[in-house]
N, C-alpha and C positions, 0 to 999 in steps of 0.2 A: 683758834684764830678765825675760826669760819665765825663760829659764834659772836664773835667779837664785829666782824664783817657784819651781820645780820642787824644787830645793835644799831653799830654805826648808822645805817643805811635804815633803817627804823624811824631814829633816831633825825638825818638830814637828810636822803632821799624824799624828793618832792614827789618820786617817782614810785614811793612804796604803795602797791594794795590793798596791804592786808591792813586795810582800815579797823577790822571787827577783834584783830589782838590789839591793834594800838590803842583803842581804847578802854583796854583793860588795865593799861600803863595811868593812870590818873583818875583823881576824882569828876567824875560828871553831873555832879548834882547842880552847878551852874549852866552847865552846858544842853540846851536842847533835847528833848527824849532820844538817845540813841539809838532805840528800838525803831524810829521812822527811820533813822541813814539805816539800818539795817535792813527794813523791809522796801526802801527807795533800790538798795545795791541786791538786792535778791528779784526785782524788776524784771520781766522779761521781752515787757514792751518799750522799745529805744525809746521813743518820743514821752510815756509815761515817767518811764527810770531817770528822765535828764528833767525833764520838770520837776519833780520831786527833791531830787537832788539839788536845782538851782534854788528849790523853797527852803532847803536847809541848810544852805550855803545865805540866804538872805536873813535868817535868823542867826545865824553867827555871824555874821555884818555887825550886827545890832547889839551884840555883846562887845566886838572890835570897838566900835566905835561911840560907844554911851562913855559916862559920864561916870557911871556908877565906878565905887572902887574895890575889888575885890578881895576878900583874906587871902594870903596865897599858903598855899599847903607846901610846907621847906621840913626837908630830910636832909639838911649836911653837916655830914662828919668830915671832920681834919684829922690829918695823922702825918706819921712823919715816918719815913723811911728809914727801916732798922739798921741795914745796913752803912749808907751816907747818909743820912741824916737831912732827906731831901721832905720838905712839908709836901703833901699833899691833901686831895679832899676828895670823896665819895656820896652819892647819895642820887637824891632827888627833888626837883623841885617844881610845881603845879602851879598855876594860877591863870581862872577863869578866860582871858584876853591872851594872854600867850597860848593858852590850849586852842580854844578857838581859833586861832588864825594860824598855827601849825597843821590842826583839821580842815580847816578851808584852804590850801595850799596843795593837799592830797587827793580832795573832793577836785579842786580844778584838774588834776593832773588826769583823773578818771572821765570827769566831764570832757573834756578835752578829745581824749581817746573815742569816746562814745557820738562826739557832735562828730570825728571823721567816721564811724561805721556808719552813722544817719544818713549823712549824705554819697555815702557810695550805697545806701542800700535802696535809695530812690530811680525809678531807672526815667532818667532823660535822654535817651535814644532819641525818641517821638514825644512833642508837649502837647497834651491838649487840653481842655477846661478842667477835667480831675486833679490833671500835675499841677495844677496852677494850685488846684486848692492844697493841695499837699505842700505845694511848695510853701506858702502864706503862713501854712501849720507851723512847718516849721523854722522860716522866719522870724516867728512870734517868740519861739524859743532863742532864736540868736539873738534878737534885741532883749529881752530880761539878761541874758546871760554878759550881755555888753553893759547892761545898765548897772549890774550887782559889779564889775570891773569899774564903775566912773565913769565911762563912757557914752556919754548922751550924746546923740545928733537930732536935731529938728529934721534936716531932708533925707533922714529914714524913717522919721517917723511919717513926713509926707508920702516918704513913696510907698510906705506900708498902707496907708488911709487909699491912694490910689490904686493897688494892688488888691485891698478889699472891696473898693467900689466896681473894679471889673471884672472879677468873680463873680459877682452877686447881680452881672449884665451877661445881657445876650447881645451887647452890641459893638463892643470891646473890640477893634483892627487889630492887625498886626501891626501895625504900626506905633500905633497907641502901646502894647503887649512890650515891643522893642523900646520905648523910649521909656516906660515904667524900669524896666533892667538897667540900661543905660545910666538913670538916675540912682539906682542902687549902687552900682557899681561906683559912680563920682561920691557916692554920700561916701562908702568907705573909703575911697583915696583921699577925702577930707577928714575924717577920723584920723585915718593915720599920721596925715599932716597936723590937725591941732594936737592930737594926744601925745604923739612921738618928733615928729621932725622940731618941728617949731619950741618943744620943748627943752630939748637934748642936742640940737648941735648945735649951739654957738657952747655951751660945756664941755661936749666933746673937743673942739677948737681948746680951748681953756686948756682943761685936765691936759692934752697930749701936750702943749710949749710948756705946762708946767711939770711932768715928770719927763720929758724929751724923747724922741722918738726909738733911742737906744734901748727904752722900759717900754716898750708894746711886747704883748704876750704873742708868742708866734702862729696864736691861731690867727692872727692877724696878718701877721707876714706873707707876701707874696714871694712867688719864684725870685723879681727883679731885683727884690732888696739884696744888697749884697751885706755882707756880713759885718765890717767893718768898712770903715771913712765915711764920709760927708754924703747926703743924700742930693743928687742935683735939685732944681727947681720942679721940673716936670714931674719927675720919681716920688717927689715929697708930697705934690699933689694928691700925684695916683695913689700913694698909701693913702692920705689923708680919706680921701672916696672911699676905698677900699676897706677901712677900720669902720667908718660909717653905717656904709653897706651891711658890714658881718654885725654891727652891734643894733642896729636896728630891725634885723630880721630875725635876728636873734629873742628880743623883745618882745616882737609880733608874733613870732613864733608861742613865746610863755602866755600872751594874754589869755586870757577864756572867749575863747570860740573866733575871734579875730580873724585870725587866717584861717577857719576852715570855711566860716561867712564868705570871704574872700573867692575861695576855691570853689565852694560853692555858685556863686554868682556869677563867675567868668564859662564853670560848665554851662549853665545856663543861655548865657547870649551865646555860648560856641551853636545849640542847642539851633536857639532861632534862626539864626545867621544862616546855619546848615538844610535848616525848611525852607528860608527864604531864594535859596540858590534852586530848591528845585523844584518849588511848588508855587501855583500863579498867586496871585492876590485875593481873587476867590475864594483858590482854595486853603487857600493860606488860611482866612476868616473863617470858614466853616468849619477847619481842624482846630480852631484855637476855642472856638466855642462848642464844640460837641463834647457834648455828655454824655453816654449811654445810657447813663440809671435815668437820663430825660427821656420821654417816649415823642 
């Protein structure tokens, strides 16, 4: 049974690690040098190990999505049950685009894990011109990571160009420093809105009048819903938000790097906001451009 459990979980765990048996389960002669995912996941440096990783997550993109059409390598037997006489079938079956993108679904789940140690392992206590650069570093990382997801936005790309231009100054205010953040921060509340909102609730509306409120899955449920009869006006509302809420954060939750960019970013303005309360204007400009390794 346990064995069986392992399989399983192998098998549809997006959650599984052990990348380096699973691909012992299939041919990879289509599939990208496995020896780089090997030596990207044996990485000891965060920022190294997730670049390398998003570069071979970007070549199985490119198998996902070509043209080309692949042999697929099939092992199934049919048999039929001795006893009732029930068919069944065994085996296995491979083919280059279906591998790839069971592999890139396991790399995100890892990448994922690895973008939240990144950013808790950065310390934003106190910001000054170094964290800025570190911060820009790994930025860089979260926008490929977004880009390999579909997700493009132009006013991250701007505020990344302005983020570069005032690293690379010694004349950058805090004020300037705050409203660079600030526009990171609205570029991803508009990501989330073209990528997810705008996409998926007038569906969500849909799907729920067309299977009826009685077929929501009780991760959805709240306390108010009562179990049986008629749901009032107000209460059908609140579910309606409510299922919204859980399926949308839920989403954001699975993308690659999404919400820890997010997490990221709000520690950040928490960061400045918190300098800003205690420290003049002054010195606010001279903590945000000092460098030490400048003499």
């Amino acid at each position: 049974m346990l064995r069986f459990f392992r399989l399983l979980n192998e098998k549809y765990g997006v959650d599984h690690l052990e990348i380096k048996s699973y691909l012992t389960n299939f041919k990879t002669d289509d599939l990208p040098d496995p020896r780089r995912l090997a030596a990207a996941l044996d990485e000891n440096r965060l920022e190294i190990k997730i670049d390398r990783l998003l570069s071979y997550m970007a070549d199985l993109k490119h198998i996902v999505v070509s043209d080309q059409v692949y042999e697929p390598n099939e092992a199934i037997y049919h048999k039929r049950h001795f006893a009732v006489d029930i068919p069944s079938m065994y085996g296995s079956y491979n083919e280059p685009k279906f591998d790839a993108l069971g592999l890139t679904l396991r790399i995100e789940s890892i990448v994922n894990v690895l973008f939240e140690d990144l950013i808790n392992s950065i310390d934003l206590r106190l910001i000054t011109k170094p964290t800025f650069v570190r911060i820009f570093s790994l930025l860089t990382l979260f926008r490929k990571a977004l880009s390999l997801d579909g997700i493009v936005s132009n006013k991250l790309d701007v505020q990344m160009e302005f983020l570069k231009y005032s690293v690379n100054t010694t004349t950058c205010s805090f004020t300037q420093y705050l409203d660079i953040f600030k526009g990171f921060v609205r570029a991803v509340a508009d990501m989330i809105n073209d990528y997810f909102h705008n996409i998926h609730s007038a569906n969500l509306l849909q799907i729920e009048a067309r299977i009826g409120k009685d077929q929501i899955q009780k991760k959805y449920l709240p306390g108010f819903v009562p179990d049986q009869g008629q749901l009032d006006e107000k209460t059908a509302r609140k579910l309606d938000q409510r299922v919204a809420d859980i399926f949308f954060r839920d989403r954001i939750a699975t993308s690659l790097g999404l919400q820890q960019l997010d997490v990221f970013l709000n520690r950040i303005l928490h960061t400045l906001f918190r300098q800003s309360e205690r420290l003049s204007q002054d010195q606010l400009s001279v903590l945000l451009n000092y460098d030490p390794k400048t003499p």
